[in-house]
ZAMARGU-4260 file (C-alpha; in steps of 0.2 Angstrom, whole numbers, plus 5000, padded with zeros to 4 digits):
<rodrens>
0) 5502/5587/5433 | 5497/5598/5448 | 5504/5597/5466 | 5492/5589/5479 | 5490/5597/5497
5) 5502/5582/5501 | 5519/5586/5491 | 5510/5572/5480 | 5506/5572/5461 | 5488/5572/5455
10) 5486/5567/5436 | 5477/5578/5424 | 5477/5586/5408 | 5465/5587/5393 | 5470/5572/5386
15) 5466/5561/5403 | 5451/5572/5405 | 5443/5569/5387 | 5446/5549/5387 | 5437/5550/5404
20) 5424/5561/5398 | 5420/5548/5382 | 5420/5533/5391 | 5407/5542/5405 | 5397/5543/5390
25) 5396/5525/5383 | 5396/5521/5399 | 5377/5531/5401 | 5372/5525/5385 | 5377/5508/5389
30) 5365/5510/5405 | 5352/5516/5396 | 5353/5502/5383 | 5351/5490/5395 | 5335/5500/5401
35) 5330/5500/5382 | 5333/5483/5381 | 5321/5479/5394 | 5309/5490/5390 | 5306/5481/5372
40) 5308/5465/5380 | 5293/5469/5393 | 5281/5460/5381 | 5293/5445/5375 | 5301/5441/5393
45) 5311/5455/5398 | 5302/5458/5415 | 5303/5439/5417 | 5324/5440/5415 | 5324/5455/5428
50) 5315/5443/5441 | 5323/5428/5437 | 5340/5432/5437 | 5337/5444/5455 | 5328/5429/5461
55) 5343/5417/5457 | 5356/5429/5467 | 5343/5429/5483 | 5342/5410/5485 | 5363/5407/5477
60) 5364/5419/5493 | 5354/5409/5506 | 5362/5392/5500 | 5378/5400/5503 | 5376/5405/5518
65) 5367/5389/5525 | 5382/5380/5518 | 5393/5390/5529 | 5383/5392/5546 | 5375/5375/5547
70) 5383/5356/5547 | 5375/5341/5540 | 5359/5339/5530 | 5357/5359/5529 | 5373/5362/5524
75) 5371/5349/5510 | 5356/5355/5507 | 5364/5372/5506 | 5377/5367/5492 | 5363/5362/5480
80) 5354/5377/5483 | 5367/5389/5479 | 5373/5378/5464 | 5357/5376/5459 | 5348/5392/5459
85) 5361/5400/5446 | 5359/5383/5434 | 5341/5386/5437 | 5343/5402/5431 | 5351/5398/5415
90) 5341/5383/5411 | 5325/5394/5413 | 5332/5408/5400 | 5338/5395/5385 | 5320/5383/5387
95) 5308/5401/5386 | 5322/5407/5372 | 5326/5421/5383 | 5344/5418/5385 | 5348/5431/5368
100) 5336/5445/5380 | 5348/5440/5395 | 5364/5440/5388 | 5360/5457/5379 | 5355/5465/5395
105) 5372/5456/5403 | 5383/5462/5390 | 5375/5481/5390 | 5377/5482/5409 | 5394/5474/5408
110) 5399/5487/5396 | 5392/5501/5406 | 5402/5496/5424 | 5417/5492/5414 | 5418/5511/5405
115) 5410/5519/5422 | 5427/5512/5431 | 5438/5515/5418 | 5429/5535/5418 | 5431/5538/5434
120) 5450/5530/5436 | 5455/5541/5424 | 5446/5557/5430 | 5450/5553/5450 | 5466/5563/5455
125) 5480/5551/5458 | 5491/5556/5473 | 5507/5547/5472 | 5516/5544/5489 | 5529/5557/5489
130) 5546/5548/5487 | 5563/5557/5495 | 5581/5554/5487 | 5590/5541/5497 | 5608/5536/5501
135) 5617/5520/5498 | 5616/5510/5515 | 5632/5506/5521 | 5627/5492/5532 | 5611/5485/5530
140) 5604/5470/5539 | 5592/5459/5532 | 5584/5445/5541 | 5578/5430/5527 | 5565/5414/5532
145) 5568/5401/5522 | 5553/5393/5522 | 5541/5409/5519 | 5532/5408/5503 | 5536/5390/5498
150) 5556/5394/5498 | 5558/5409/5491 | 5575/5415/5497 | 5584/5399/5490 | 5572/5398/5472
155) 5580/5414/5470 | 5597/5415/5476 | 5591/5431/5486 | 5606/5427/5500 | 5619/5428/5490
160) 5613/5441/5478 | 5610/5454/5494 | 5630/5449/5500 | 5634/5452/5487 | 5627/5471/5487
165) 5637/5471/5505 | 5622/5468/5516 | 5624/5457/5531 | 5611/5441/5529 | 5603/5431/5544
170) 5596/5417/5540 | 5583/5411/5552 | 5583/5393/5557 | 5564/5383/5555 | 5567/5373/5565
175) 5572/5384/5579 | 5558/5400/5582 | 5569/5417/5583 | 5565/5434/5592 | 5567/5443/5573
180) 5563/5462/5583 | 5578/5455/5597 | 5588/5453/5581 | 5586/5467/5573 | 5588/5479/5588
185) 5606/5469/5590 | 5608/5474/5575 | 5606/5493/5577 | 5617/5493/5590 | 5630/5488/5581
190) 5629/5502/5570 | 5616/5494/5553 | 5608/5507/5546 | 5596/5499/5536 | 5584/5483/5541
195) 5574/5472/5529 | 5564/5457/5529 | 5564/5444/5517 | 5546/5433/5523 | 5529/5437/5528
200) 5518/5452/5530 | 5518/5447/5552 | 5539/5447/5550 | 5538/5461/5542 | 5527/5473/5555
205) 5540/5467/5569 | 5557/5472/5561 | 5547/5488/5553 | 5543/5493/5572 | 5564/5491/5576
210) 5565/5502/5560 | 5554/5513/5565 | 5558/5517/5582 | 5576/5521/5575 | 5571/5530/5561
215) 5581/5518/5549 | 5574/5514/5534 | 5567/5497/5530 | 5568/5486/5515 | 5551/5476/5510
220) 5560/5459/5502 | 5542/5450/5494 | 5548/5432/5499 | 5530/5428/5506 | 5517/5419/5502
225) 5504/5434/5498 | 5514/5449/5501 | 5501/5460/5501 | 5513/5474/5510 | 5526/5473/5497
230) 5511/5474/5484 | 5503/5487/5490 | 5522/5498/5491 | 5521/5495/5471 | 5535/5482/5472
235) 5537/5465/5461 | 5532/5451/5469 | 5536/5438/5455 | 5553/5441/5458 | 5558/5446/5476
240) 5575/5450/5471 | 5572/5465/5461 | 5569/5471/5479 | 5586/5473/5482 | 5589/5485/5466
245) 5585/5497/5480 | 5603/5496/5491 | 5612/5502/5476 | 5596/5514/5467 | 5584/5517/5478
250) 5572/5530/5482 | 5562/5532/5501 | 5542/5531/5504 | 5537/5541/5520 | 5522/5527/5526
255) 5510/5525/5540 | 5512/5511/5554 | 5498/5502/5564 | 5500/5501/5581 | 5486/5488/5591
260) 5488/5485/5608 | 5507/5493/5605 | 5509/5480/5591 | 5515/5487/5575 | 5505/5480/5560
265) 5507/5484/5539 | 5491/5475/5536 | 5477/5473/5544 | 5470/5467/5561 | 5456/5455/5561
270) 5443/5451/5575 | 5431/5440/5576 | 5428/5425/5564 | 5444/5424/5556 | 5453/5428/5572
275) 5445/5412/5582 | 5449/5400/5564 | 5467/5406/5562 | 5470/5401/5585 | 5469/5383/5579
280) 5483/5375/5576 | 5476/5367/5561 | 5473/5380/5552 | 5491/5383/5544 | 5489/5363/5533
285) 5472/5364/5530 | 5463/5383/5528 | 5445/5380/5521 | 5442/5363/5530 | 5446/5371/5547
290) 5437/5387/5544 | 5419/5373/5538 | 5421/5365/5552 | 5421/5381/5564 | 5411/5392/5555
295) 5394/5385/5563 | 5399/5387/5580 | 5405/5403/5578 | 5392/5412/5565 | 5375/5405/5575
300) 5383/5392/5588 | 5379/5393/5607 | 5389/5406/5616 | 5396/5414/5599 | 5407/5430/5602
305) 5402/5446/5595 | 5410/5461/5596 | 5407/5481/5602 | 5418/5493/5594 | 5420/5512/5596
310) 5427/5518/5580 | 5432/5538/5583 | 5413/5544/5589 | 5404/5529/5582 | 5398/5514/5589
315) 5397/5498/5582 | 5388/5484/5592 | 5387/5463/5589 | 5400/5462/5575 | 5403/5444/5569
320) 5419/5453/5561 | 5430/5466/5562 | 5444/5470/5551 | 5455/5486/5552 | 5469/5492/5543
325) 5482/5503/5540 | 5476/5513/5527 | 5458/5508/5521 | 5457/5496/5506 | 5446/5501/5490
330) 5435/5488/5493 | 5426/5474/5503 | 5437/5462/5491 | 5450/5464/5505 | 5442/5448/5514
335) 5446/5435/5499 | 5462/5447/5498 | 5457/5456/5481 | 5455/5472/5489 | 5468/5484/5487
340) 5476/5501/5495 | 5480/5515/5483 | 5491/5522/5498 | 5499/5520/5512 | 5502/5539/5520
345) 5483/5544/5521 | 5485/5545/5542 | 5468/5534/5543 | 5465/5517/5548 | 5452/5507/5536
350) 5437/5500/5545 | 5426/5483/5541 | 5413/5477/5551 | 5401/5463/5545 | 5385/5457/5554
355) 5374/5445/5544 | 5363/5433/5556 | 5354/5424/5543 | 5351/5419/5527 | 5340/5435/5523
360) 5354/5446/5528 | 5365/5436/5517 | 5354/5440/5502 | 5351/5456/5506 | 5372/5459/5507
365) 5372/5451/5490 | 5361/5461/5481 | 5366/5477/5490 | 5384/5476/5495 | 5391/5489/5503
370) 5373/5497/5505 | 5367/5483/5514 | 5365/5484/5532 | 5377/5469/5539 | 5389/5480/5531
375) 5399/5495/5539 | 5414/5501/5528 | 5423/5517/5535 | 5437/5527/5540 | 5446/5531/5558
380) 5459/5538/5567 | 5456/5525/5583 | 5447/5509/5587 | 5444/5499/5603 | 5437/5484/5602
385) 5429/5473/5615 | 5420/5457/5617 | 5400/5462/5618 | 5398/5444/5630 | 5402/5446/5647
390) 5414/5433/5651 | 5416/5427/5634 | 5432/5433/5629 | 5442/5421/5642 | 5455/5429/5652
395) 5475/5429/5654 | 5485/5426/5670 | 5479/5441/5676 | 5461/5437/5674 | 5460/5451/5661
400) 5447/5447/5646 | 5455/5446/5632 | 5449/5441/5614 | 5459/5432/5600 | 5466/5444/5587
405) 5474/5440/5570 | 5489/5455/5566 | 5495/5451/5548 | 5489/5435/5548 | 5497/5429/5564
410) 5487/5422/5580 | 5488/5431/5596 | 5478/5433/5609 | 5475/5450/5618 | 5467/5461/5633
415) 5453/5470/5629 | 5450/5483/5627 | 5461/5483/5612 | 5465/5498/5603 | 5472/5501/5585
420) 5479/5517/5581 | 5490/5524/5565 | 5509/5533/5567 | 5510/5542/5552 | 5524/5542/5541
425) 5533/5533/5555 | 5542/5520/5543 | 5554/5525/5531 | 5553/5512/5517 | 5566/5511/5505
430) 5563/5503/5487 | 5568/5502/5470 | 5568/5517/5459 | 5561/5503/5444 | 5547/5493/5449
435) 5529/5489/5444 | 5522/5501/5454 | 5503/5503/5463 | 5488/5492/5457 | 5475/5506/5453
440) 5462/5499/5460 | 5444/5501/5452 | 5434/5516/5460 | 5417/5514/5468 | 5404/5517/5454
445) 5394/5533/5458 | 5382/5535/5445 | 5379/5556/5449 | 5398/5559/5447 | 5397/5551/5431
450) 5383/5559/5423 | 5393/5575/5430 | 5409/5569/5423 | 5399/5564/5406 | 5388/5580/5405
455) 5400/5594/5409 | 5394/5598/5424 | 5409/5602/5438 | 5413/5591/5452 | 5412/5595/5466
460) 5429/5593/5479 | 5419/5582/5490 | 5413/5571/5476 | 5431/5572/5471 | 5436/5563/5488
465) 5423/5549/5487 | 5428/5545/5471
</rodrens>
C-alpha cells in the first residue's frame, strides 16, 4: 500500500501487479484470437459474420430510436425493426451454418473485454476516501418517510432500533408535505449534533445542506427506493438498518456537495429530456408510459427545448440532455442508473451531454459509444446552463426564463442561467465501520495501456489518471 497525494490509500504490490499483468495478457491473445478467427473464416463466412452482426446493431439502433422519437405507425414500425434486426441476425448465422464462426468470434472477444477490465482494475490505483475517527453523537436527529422505498422504515423496524441507540426520530407525515431543511435547522438549535435521513436521494441533499452549513455530520439511512447516494458511500442498501451501526462505531468520510442554483444536490442534476418527463404529474405512477408518450415532442417535436452550456472554458450547444453530477460517474450507464462513482471527494462535477437528431446518430452512438459524436462525457468545476430557444424556457413571476430541472430526482423549475458548482468536502458523513463498501466499477478499456501493462512497458502518470 502507498499513500496517495490525497491522505488516500492506492493498492499495489507484486501480487496485484502480476495477476494484472496475466490477465493483460490473455486479454491480447483473446483479441488476437478473435482476429485469427476471422482471418480463417474469411473463406467460409467470417467477413460475412463481421458485416452482418455490425449491420444488425445499425438498423437495432435506428428502430430504437424511431420507436422513441416518433408515435404511431413508425413507431410500430420501429419495434419490429429493432426486434427484428437482431433475430435477423441470428437466423442468418444458424441457416448459412455460421453460428459456430459467430459464437467463436463472441466468446474470444467476450473473453478479451472481460480480462482487459479485470487487468486494468487491478492495476488502476485505488484511492480510498480518507476516513477520520469519529465520536459517539450525543444527540442525533433523524428525520424518517415512511413511505420512501415502498416502507422501508416500518419493514425494518428502523424507528425503534435508532431510539433505541438514543437518537431522536421524526417521522414525517404522507399525508401532510413537511419543510425536512425547516426541521432539521430546529433541530440544530436545540443543541443535535448529528442529522440523518432515512428516505430518498432529494431528502437527502436538503438535510445534508443543514448538516453542512453547520459542520455536523450527517447519517445516510438507505430507506429509498434506489439509494444511489448511500451506494455510492459503500453502505448496505438490502438492510438500511445496518446504517445505524454507525452512532455507536462509526467512522467519518470528508465528501463533496453540489450546489445548483444554491440548491444542494448528492446526485446528479438533469436537464433536458428527463427534466420535462419527471414536471408531469404523472410520472411518479406510470415512468415508461409517460416518458413514450412525451418523448416525440420533446426529441424532434415543434418548438423542442435545447440546451447551451458553458462547462469551465468549453461550450456545448443544442443539448437534448444534460446531466451533471457531483463527482463524475465511470460511465454513460449512469442514465438506466448502472453507472457508478468510485468517489466522492475528487472536487469535480461529472458532465453528460447527449445530442442525437436521428436515426443515424443513434446508430453511430451505438456502435461508437462514447466516441460518438451525440456524446460529450467530461469533467468540470462549474456549469451554466441555458435554454438555447429564445422564449422557450417560459418564465416565473418575475418574467425570468427559467427551465425545468430535475435535482435527485425531484422536479423544479428554475431561472436561467443555472449554475452548478462543487463544495468540497463540505459534508461530514458519518458511517459504519463494517459495511460493504464501494462498487468498483469497471474501467474504460484502453487498449495501449493494456498492451503497456501486458508487455512491461511503464505507464505513464497521465495514462495512470485515464485509467
Amino acid at each position: 500500500m502507498s499513500q496517495d497525494g490525497r491522505g488516500g490509500t492506492r493498492t499495489t504490490g507484486s501480487g496485484a501487479g502480476a495477476a494484472a499483468r496475466l490477465l493483460a495478457r490473455i486479454a491480447v491473445l483473446a483479441a488476437v484470437g478473435s482476429l485469427v478467427v476471422l482471418v480463417l473464416a474469411i473463406g467460409d463466412g467470417g467477413l460475412v459474420v463481421l458485416l452482418a452482426g455490425l449491420l444488425g446493431l445499425v438498423v437495432c439502433a435506428a428502430g430504437v430510436w424511431w420507436f422513441v422519437a416518433h408515435r404511431g405507425a413508425v413507431r410500430l414500425i420501429g419495434a419490429l425493426v429493432a426486434v427484428a434486426a437482431p433475430v435477423g441476425v441470428v437466423v442468418l448465422f444458424a441457416h448459412d451454418g455460421l453460428w459456430r464462426t459467430a459464437l467463436l468470434l463472441v466468446l474470444c472477444w467476450a473473453l478479451a473485454l472481460a480480462c482487459a477490465r479485470a487487468a486494468l482494475r487491478r492495476a488502476r490505483p485505488r484511492r480510498k476516501t480518507r476516513s477520520f475517527p469519529a465520536r459517539r453523537p450525543q444527540r442525533a436527529f433523524l428525520i424518517m418517510n415512511p413511505k420512501s422505498g415502498g416502507g422501508k422504515v416500518g419493514r425494518f423496524g428502523l424507528v425503534e432500533r435508532a431510539e433505541a441507540l438514543g437518537a431522536r426520530v421524526t417521522v414525517l407525515d404522507p399525508d401532510a408535505p413537511a419543510d425536512v431543511a425547516a426541521l432539521a435547522r430546529e433541530a440544530v438549535s436545540e443543541g443535535a449534533d448529528l442529522l440523518g435521513v432515512a428516505g430518498g436521494d432529494g431528502t437527502q441533499a436538503l438535510v445534508a445542506a443543514v448538516a453542512a452549513a453547520h459542520d455536523l455530520p450527517f447519517l445516510v439511512i438507505s430507506a429509498g427506493t434506489r439509494n444511489h447516494f448511500a451506494l455510492d458511500l459503500g453502505l448496505d442498501r438490502s438492510d438500511p438498518s445496518r446504517c445505524l451501526d454507525a452512532l455507536t462505531d462509526g467512522e467519518e468520510l470528508r465528501i463533496d456537495l453540489g450546489d445548483v442554483g444554491g440548491r444542494a444536490f448528492v446526485n446528479t442534476v438533469s436537464f433536458g429530456v428527463y427534466a420535462d418527463v419527471v414536471q408531469r404529474p404523472e410520472y411518479r405512477d406510470d415512468k415508461a408510459g409517460t416518458a413514450l408518450t412525451l418523448m416525440p415532442d420533446l426529441l424532434v417535436g415543434e418548438g423542442v427545448r435545447r440546451l447551451d452550456a458553458r462547462i469551465d472554458d468549453t461550450t456545448l450547444t443544442s443539448q437534448q440532455a444534460l446531466l451533471v453530477s457531483n463527482n463524475a460517474y465511470t460511465s454513460p450507464d449512469v442514465l438506466s442508473g448502472g453507472g457508478r462513482r468510485p468517489s466522492l471527494d475528487d472536487g469535480e462535477l461529472g458532465v453528460l451531454g447527449i445530442r442525437v437528431e436521428g436515426a443515424a446518430e443513434a446508430a453511430d452512438l451505438a456502435v461508437r459509444g462514447s466516441q460518438s459524436t451525440g456524446l460529450t462525457v467530461t469533467t468540470a468545476r462549474r456549469v451554466e446552463v441555458t435554454s438555447s430557444v429564445p422564449g422557450d424556457a417560459g418564465t416565473d413571476d418575475s418574467g425570468t426564463a427559467e427551465i425545468p430541472v430535475a435535482v435527485d430526482g425531484e422536479a423544479l423549475r428554475m431561472a436561467t442561467p443555472v449554475v452548478c458548482t462543487l463544495r468540497p468536502g463540505a459534508l461530514r458523513v458519518l458511517v459504519p465501520r463494517d459495511r460493504p463498501g464501494v462498487v468498483v466499477p469497471a474501467p474504460r478499456v484502453d487498449w495501449r495501456r493494456l498492451f503497456d501493462l501486458a508487455f512491461g512497458r511503464p505507464v505513464s502518470s497521465a495514462q495512470e489518471q485515464d485509467g
